[in-house]
TORKOLLO-225577 format. One record per atom (N, C-alpha, C): atom name; x, y, z. Coordinates in nm, 3 decimals, padded with zeros to 5 digits, m for minus. Each point is the difference from the previous one (the first is absolute). Example, Ala and Ser with C-alpha at 12.3 -4.5 7.8 and 13.67 -1.06 7.14 Angstrom:
2
R  atomo       xx       yy       zz
R      N   01.319  m00.569   00.780
R     CA  m00.089   00.119   00.000
R      C   00.090   00.120   00.000
R      N  m00.035   00.105  m00.072
R     CA   00.082   00.119   00.006
R      C  m00.077   00.109   00.073
This chain:
224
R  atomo       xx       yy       zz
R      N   00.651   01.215  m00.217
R     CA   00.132  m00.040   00.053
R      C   00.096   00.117  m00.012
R      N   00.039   00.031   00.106
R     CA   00.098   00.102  m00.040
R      C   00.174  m00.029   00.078
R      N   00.091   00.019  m00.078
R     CA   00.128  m00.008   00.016
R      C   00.080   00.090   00.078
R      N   00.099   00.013   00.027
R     CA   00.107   00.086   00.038
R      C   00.133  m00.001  m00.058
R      N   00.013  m00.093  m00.041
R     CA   00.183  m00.050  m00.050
R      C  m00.035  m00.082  m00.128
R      N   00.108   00.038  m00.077
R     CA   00.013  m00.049  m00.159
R      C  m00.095  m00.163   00.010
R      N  m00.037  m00.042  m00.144
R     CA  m00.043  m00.158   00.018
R      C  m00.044  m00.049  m00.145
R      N   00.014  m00.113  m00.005
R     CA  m00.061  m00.074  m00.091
R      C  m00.103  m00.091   00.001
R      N  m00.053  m00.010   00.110
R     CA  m00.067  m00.105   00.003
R      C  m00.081   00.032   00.123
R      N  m00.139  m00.078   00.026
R     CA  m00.069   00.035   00.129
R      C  m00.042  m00.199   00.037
R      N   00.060   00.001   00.107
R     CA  m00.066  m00.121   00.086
R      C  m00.121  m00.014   00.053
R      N  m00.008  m00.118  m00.028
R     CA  m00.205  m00.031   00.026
R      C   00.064  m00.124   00.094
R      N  m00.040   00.021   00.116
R     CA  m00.021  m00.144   00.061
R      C  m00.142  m00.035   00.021
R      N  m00.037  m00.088  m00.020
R     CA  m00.117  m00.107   00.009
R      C  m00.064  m00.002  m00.158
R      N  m00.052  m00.109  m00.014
R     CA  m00.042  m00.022  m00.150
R      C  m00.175  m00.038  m00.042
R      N  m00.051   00.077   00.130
R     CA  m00.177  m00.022   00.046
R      C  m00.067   00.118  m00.135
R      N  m00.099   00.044   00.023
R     CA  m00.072   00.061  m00.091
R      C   00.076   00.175   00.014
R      N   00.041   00.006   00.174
R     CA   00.079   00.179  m00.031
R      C   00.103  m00.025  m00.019
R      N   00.078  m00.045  m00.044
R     CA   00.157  m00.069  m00.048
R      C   00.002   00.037  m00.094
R      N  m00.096  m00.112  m00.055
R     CA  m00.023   00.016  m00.179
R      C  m00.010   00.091  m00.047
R      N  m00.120   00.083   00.090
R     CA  m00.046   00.160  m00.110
R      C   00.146   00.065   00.049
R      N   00.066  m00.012   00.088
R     CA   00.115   00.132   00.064
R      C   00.104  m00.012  m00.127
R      N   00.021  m00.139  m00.049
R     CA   00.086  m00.055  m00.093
R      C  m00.065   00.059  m00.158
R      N  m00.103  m00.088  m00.016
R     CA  m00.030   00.095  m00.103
R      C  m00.040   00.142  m00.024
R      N   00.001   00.075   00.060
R     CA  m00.025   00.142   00.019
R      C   00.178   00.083  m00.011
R      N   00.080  m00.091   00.091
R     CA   00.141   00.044  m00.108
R      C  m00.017  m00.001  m00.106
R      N  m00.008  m00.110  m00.057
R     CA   00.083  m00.032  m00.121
R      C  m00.122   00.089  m00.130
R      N  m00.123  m00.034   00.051
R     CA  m00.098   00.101  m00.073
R      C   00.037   00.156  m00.006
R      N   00.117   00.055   00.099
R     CA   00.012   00.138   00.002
R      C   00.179   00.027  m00.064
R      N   00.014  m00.112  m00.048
R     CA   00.150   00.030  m00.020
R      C   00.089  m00.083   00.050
R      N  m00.044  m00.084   00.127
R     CA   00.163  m00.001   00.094
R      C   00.023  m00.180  m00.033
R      N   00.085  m00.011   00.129
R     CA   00.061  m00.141   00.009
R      C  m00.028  m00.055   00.114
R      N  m00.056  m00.079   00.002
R     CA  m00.071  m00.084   00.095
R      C   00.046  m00.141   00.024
R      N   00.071  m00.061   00.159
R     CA   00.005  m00.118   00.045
R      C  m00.071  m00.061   00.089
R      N  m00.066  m00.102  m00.021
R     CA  m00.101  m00.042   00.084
R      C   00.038  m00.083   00.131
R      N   00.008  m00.027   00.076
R     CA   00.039  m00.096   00.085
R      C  m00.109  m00.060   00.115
R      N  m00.015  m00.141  m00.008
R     CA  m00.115  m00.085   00.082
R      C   00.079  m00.122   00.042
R      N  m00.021  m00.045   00.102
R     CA   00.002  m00.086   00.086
R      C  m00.037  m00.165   00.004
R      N  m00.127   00.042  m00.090
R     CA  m00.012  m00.145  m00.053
R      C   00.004  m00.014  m00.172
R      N  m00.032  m00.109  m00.007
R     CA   00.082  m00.077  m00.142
R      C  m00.039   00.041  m00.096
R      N  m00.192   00.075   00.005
R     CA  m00.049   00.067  m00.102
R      C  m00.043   00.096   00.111
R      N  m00.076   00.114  m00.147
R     CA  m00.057   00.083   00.060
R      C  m00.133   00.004   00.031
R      N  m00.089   00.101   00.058
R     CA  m00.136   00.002  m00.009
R      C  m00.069   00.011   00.151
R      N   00.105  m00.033   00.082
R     CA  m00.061   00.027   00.166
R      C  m00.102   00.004   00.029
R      N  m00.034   00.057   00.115
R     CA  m00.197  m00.013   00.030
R      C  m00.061   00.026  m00.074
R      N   00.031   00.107  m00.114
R     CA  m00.111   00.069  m00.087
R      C  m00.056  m00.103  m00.081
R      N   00.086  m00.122  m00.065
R     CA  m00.076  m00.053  m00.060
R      C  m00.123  m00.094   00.041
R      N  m00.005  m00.019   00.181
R     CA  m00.108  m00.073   00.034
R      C  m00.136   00.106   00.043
R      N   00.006   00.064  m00.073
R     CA  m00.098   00.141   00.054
R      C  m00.101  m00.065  m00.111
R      N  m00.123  m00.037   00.087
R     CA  m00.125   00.023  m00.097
R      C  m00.118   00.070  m00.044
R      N   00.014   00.130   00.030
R     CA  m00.144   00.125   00.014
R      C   00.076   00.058  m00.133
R      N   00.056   00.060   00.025
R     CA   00.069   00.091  m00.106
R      C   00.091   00.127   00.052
R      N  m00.038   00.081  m00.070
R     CA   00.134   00.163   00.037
R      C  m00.090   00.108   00.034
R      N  m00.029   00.059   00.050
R     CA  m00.060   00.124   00.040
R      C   00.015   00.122  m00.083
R      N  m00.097   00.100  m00.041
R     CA   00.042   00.081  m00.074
R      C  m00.138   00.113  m00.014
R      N   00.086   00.128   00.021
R     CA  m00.122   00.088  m00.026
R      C   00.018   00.117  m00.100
R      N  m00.102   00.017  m00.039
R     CA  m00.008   00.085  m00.139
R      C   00.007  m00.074  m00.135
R      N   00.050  m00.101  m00.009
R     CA   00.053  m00.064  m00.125
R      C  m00.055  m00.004  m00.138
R      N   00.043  m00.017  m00.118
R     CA  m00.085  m00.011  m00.064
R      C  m00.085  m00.093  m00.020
R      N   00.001  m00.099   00.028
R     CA  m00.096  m00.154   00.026
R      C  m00.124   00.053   00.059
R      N   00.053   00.057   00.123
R     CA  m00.134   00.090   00.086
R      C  m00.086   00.070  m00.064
R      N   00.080   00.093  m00.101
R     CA  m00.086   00.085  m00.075
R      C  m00.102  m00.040  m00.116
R      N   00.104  m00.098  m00.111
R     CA  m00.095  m00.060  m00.029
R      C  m00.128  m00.088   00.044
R      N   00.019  m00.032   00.096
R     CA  m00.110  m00.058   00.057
R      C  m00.141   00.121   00.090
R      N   00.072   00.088  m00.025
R     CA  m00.066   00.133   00.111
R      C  m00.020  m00.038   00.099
R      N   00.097  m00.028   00.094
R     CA   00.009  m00.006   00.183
R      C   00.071   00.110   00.040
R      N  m00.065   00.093   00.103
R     CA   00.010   00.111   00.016
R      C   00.092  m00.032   00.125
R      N   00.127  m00.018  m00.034
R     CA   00.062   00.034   00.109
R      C   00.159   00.095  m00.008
R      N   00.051   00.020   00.116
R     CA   00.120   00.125  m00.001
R      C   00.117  m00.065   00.098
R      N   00.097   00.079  m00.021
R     CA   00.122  m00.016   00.055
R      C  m00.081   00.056   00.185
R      N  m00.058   00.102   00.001
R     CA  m00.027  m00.024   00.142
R      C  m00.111  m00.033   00.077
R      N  m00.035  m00.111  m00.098
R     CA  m00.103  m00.077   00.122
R      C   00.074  m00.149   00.011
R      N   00.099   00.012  m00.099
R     CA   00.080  m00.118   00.009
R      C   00.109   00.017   00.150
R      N   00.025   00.056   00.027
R     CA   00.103   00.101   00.066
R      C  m00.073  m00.027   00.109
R      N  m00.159   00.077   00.023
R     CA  m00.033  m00.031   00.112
R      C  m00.088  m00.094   00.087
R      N   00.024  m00.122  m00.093
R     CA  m00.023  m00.138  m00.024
R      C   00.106  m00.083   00.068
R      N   00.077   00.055  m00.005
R     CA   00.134  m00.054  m00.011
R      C   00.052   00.037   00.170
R      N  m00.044   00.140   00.057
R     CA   00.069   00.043   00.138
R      C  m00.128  m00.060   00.078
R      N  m00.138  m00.008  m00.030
R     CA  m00.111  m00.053   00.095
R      C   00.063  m00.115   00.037
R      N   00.046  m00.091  m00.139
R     CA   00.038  m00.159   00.062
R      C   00.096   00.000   00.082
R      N   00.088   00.102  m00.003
R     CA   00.099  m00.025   00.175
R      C   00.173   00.062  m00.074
R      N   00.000   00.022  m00.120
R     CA   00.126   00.087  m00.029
R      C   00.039   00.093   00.072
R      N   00.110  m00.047   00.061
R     CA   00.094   00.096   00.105
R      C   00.056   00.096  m00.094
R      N   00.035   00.000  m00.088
R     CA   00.144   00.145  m00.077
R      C  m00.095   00.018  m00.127
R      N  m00.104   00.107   00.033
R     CA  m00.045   00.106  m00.112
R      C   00.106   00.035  m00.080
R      N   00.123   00.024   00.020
R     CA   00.080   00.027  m00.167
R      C   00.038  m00.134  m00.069
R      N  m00.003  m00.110   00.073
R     CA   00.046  m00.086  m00.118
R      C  m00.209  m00.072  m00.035
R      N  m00.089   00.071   00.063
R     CA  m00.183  m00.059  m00.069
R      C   00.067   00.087  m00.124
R      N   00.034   00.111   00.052
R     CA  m00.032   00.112  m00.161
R      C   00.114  m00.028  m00.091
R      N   00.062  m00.082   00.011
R     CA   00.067  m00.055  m00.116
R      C  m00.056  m00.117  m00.092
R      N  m00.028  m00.079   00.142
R     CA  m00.057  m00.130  m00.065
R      C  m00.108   00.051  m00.064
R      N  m00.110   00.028   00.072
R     CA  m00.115   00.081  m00.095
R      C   00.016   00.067  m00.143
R      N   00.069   00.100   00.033
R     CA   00.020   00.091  m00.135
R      C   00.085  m00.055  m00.071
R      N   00.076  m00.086   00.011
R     CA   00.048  m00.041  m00.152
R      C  m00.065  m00.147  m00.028
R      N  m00.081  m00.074   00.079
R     CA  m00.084  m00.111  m00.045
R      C  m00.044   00.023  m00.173
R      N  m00.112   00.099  m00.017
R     CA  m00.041  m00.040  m00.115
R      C   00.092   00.009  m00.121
R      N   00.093   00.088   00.019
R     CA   00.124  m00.042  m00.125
R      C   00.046  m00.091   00.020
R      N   00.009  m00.052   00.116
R     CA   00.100  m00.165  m00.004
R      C  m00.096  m00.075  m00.082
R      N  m00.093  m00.020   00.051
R     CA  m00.104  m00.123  m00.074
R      C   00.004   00.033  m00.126
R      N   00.010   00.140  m00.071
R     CA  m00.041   00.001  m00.133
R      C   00.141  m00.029  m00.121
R      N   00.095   00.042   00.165
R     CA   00.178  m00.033  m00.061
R      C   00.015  m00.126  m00.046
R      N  m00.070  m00.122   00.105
R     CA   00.000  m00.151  m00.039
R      C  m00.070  m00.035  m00.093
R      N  m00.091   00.035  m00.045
R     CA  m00.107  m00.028  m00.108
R      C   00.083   00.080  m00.144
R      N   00.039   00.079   00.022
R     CA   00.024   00.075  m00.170
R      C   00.180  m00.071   00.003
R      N   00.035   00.011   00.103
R     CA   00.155  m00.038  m00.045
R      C   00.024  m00.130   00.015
R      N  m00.079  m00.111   00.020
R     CA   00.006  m00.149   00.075
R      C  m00.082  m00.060  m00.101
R      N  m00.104   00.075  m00.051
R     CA  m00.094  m00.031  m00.091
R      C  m00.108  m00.135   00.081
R      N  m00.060   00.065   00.118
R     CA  m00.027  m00.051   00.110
R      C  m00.140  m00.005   00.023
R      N  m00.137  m00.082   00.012
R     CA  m00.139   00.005   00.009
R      C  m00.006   00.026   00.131
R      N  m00.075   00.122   00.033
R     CA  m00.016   00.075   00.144
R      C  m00.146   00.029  m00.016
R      N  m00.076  m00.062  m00.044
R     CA  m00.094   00.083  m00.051
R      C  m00.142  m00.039   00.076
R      N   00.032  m00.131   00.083
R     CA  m00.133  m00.005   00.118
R      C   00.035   00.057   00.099
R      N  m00.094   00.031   00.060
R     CA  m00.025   00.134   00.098
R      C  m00.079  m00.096   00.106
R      N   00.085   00.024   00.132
R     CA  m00.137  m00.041   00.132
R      C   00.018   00.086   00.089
R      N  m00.052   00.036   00.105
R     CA  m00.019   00.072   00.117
R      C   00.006  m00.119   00.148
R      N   00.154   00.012   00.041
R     CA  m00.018  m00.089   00.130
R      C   00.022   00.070   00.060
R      N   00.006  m00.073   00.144
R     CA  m00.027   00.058   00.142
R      C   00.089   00.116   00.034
R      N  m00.050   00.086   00.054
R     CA   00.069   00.148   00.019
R      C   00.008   00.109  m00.120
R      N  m00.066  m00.033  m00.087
R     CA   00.010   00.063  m00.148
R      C  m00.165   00.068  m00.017
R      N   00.042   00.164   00.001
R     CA  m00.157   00.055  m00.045
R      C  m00.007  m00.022  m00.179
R      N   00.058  m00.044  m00.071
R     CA  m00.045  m00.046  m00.157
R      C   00.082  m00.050  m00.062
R      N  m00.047  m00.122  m00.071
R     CA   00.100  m00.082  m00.060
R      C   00.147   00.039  m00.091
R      N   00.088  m00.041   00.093
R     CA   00.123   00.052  m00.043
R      C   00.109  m00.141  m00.013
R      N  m00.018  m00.087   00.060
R     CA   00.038  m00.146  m00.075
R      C   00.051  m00.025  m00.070
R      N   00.081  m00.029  m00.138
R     CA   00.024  m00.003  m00.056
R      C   00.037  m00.155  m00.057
R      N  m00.063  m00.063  m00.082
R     CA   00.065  m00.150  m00.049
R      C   00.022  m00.031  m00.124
R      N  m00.003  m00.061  m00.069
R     CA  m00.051  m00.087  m00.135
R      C  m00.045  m00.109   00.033
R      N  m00.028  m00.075  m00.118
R     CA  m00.086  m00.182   00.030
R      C   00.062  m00.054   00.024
R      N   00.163  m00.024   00.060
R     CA   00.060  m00.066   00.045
R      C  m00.023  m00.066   00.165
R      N   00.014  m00.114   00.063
R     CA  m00.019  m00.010   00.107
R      C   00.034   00.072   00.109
R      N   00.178  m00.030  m00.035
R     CA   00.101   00.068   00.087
R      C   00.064   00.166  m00.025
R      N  m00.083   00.084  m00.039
R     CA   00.032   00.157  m00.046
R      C   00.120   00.020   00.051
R      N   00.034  m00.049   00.139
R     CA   00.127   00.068   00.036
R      C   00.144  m00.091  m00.063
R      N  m00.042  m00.146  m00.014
R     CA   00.094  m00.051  m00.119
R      C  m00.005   00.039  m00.127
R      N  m00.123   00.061  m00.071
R     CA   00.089   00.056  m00.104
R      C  m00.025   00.094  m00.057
R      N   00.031   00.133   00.089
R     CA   00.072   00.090   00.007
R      C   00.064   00.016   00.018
R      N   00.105  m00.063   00.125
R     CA   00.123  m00.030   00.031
R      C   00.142  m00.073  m00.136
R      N  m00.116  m00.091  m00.025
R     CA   00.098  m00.104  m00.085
R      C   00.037   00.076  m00.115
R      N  m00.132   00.094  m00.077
R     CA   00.022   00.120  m00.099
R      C   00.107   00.103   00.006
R      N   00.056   00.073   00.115
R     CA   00.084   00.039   00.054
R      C   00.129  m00.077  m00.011
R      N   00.016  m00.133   00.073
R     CA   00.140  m00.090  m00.045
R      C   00.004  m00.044  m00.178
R      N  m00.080  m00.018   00.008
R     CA   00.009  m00.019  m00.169
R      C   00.062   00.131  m00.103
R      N  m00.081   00.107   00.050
R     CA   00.096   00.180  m00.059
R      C   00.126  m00.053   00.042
R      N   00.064  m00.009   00.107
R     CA   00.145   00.052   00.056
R      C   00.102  m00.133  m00.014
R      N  m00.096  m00.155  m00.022
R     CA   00.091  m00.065  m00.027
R      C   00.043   00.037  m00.208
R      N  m00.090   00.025  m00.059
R     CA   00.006   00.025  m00.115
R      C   00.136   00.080  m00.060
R      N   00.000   00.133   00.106
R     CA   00.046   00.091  m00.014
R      C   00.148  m00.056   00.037
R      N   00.044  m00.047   00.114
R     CA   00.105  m00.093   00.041
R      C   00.062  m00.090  m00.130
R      N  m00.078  m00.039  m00.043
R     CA   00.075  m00.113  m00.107
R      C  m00.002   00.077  m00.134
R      N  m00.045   00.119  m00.072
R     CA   00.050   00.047  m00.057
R      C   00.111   00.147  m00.017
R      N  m00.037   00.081   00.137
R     CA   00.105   00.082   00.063
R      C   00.104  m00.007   00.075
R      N   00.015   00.096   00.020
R     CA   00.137   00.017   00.130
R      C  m00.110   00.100   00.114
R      N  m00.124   00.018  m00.033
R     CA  m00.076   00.089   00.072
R      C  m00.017  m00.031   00.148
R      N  m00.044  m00.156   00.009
R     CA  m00.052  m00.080   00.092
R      C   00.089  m00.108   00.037
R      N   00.030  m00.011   00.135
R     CA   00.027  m00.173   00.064
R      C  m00.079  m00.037   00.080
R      N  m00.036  m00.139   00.028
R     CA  m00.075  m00.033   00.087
R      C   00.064  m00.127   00.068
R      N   00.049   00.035   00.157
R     CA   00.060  m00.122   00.071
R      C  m00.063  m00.031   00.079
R      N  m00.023  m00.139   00.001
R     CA  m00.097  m00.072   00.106
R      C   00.082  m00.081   00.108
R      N  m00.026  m00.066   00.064
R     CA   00.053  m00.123   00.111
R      C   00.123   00.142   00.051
R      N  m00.036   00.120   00.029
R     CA   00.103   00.087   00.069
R      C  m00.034   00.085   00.087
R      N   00.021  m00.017   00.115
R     CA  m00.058   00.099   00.093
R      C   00.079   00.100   00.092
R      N  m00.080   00.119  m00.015
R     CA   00.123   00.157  m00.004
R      C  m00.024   00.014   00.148
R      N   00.109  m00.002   00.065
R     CA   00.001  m00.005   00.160
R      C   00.061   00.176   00.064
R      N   00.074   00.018  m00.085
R     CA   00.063   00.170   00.026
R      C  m00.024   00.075  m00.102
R      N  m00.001   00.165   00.068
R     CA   00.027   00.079  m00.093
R      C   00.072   00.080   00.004
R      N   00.068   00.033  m00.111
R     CA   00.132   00.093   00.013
R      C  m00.046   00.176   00.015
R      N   00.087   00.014   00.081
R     CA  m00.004   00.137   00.045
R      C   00.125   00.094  m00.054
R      N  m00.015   00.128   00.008
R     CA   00.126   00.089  m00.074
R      C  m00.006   00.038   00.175
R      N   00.122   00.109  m00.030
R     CA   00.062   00.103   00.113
R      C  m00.130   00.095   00.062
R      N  m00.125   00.007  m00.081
R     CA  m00.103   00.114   00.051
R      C  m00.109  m00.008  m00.022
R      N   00.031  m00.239   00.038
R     CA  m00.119  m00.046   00.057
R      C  m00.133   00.012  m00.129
R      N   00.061  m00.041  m00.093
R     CA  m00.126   00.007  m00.143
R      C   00.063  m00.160  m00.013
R      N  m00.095  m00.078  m00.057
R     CA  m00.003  m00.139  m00.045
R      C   00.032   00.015  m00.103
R      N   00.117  m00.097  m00.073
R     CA   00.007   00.034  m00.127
R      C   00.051  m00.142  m00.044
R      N  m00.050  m00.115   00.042
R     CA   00.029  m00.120  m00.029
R      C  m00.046  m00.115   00.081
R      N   00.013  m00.143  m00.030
R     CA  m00.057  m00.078   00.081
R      C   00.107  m00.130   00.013
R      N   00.024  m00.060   00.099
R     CA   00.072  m00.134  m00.023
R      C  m00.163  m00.150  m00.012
R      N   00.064  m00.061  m00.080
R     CA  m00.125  m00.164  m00.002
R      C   00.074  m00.074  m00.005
R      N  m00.054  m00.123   00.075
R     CA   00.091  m00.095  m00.001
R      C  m00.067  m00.101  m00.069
R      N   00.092  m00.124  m00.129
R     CA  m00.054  m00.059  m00.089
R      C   00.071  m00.145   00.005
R      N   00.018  m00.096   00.028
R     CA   00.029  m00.099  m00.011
R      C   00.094   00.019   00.105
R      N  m00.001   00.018   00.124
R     CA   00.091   00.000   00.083
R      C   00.130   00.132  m00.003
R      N  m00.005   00.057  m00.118
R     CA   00.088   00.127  m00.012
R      C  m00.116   00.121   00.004
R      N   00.082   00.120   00.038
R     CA  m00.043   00.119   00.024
R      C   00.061   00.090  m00.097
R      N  m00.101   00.111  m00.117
R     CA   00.013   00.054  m00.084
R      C  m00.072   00.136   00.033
R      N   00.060   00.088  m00.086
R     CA  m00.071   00.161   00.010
R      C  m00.033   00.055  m00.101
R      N  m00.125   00.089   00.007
R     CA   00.002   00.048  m00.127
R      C  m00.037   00.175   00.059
R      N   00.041   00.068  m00.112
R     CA  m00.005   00.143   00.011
R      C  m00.116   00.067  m00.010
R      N  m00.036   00.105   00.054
R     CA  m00.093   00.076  m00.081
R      C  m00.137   00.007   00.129
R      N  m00.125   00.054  m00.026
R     CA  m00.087   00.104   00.112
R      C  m00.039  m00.149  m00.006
R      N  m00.100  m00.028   00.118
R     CA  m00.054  m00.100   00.050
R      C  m00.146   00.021   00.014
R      N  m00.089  m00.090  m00.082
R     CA  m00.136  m00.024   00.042
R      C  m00.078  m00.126   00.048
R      N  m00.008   00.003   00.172
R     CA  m00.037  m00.089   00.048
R      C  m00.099  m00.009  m00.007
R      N  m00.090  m00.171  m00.047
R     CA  m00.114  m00.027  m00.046
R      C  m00.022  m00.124   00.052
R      N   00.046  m00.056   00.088
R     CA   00.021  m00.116   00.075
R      C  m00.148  m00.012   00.079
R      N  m00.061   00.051   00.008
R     CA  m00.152  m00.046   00.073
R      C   00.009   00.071   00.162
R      N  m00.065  m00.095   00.064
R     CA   00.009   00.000   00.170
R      C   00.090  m00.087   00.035
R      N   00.000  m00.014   00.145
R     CA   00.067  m00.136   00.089
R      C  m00.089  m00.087   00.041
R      N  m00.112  m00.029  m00.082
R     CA  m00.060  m00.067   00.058
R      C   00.053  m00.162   00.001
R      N   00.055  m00.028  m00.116
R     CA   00.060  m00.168  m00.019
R      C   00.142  m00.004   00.112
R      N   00.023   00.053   00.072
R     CA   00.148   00.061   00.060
R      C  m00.035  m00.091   00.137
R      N  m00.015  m00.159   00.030
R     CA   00.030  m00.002   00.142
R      C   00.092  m00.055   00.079
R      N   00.141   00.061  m00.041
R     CA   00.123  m00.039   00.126
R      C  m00.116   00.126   00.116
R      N   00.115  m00.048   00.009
R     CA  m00.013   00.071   00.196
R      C   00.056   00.121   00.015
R      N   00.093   00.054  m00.089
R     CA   00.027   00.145   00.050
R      C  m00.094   00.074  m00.099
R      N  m00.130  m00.050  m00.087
R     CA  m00.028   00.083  m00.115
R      C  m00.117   00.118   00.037
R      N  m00.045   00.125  m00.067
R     CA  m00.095   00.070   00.030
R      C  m00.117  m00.063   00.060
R      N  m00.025  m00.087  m00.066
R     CA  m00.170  m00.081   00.062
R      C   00.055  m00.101   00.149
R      N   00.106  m00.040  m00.039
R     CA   00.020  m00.048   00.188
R      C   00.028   00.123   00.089
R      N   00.043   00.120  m00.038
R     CA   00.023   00.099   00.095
R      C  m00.169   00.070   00.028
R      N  m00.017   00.054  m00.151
R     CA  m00.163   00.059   00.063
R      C  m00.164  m00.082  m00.033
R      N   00.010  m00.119  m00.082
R     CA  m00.150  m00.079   00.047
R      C   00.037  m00.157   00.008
R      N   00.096  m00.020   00.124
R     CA   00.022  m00.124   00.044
R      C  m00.110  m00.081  m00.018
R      N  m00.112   00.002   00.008
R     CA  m00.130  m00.051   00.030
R      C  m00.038  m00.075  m00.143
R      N   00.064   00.074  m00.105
R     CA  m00.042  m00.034  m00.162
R      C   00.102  m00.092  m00.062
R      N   00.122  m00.069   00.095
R     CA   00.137  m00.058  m00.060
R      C  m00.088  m00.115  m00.032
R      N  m00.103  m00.104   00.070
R     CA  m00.069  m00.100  m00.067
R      C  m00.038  m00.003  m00.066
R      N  m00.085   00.085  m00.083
R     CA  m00.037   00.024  m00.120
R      C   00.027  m00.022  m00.122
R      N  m00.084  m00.112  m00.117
R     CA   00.077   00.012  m00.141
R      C  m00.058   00.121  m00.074
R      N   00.129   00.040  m00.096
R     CA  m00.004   00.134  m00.075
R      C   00.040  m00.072  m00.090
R      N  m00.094   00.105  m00.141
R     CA   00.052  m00.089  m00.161
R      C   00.140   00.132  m00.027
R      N   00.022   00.063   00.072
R     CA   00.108   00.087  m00.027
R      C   00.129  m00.114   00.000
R      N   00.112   00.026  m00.050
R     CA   00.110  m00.117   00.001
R      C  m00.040  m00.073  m00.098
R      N   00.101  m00.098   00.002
R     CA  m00.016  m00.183  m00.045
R      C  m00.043  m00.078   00.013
C-alpha cells in the first residue's frame, strides 16, 4: 500500500478473506485500520469456498516433498486463460508466503495437500475442516475483531455501504463517503478496495447488464 498525503489510518472495504488479510496486514505492520462491509457480518464469498487456498513453495509442500515452484504455478495459472501476466506473477509469487502467513499467524491447519484441475502438483491447501474457506476466513475476523475490542488499532463497520470516493485537487483518493442507516459518513485515509466482482449487481445500469447481459438470470452465492 503506498500513500501520498499524511494519514492515520488505511480503509479496507469489503470484509471477505482479502479484506481481512488487507486489514490485518495493517495493523500487523503498525498502522490503523477501518473496515467497512455492507452486510451485517463479515465473511463474503470466501467463506463458502470449499477446496481450499492455493499455494506454491510452502512449507506444508516441503514437508511433504512435492516438488513444486512459483513458476509452474505461474504457468499453470496463464495456460488456464489468465489475461494480465503481472497480476499471475503476483498472485503466484507471493502464494506460498500467504498460506504459510495464515498457518503461523492464524495458527491455521493447511496441511492437506490435493492437486485439482489445472494444477501440475498439489498445491491445495486445507485442514480437516469441511468448509476451509469458512475457517480461514472466520480466523481472520476473529484477529481483527479481537484487536477492535481491545485497541484503538481496528474498527469494523458493518450494515454500511461506501458508495464514493474522495478525491484531492491531483486526483489521488484519499477518502471514502458510506452510507449507514440512512446517513452518509466519511472517513480519511488511502483506500483498499476488496469488494469482490459485480457479479451479485443486477439493476440494469450495472457492469454485468452492460457487458454479460446473458448471465443477469443467474444465481450467484456472491451477495446476500
Amino acid at each position: 500500500m503506498a500513500t501520498v498525503f499524511p494519514t492515520n489510518q488505511a480503509i479496507v472495504v469489503g470484509g471477505g478473506l482479502g479484506g481481512m488479510s488487507a486489514a490485518n496486514t495493517v495493523v500487523e505492520n503498525g498502522g490503523r485500520t477501518v473496515l467497512i462491509d455492507k452486510s451485517s457480518f463479515c465473511g463474503g464469498n470466501s467463506t463458502k469456498a470449499t477446496s481450499g487456498i492455493n499455494g506454491a513453495e510452502t512449507k506444508a509442500q516441503k514437508e511433504k516433498g512435492v516438488d513444486d515452484s512459483i513458476a509452474l504455478f505461474t504457468s499453470d495459472t496463464l495456460k488456464g486463460g489468465a489475461k494480465k501476466p503481472e497480476l499471475v506473477k503476483i498472485l503466484c509469487g507471493n502464494s506460498g508466503a500467504d498460506v504459510d502467513w495464515l498457518v503461523e499467524k492464524f495458527n491455521l491447519d493447511l496441511s492437506l495437500l490435493a492437486r485439482l484441475g489445472g494444477h501440475s502438483a498439489p498445491r491445495t491447501h486445507r485442514g480437516k475442516e469441511r468448509f476451509p474457506g469458512m475457517t480461514i476466513t472466520y480466523a481472520l475476523i476473529q484477529m481483527l475483531e479481537k484487536i477492535a475490542e481491545r485497541t484503538d488499532k481496528a474498527r469494523i463497520i458493518t450494515k454500511a455501504r461506501a458508495h464514493r470516493l474522495l478525491m484531492n485537487s491531483a486526483g489521488v483518493c484519499v477518502g471514502l463517503v458510506y452510507e449507514k442507516g440512512g446517513l452518509d459518513f466519511q472517513e480519511h485515509g488511502p483506500v483498499i478496495l476488496a469488494t469482490g466482482g459485480f457479479g451479485a449487481d443486477f439493476t440494469q445500469n450495472s457492469l454485468l447488464a452492460q457487458y454479460r447481459p446473458d448471465l443477469m438470470h443467474l444465481p450467484t452465492t456472491n451477495g446476500e
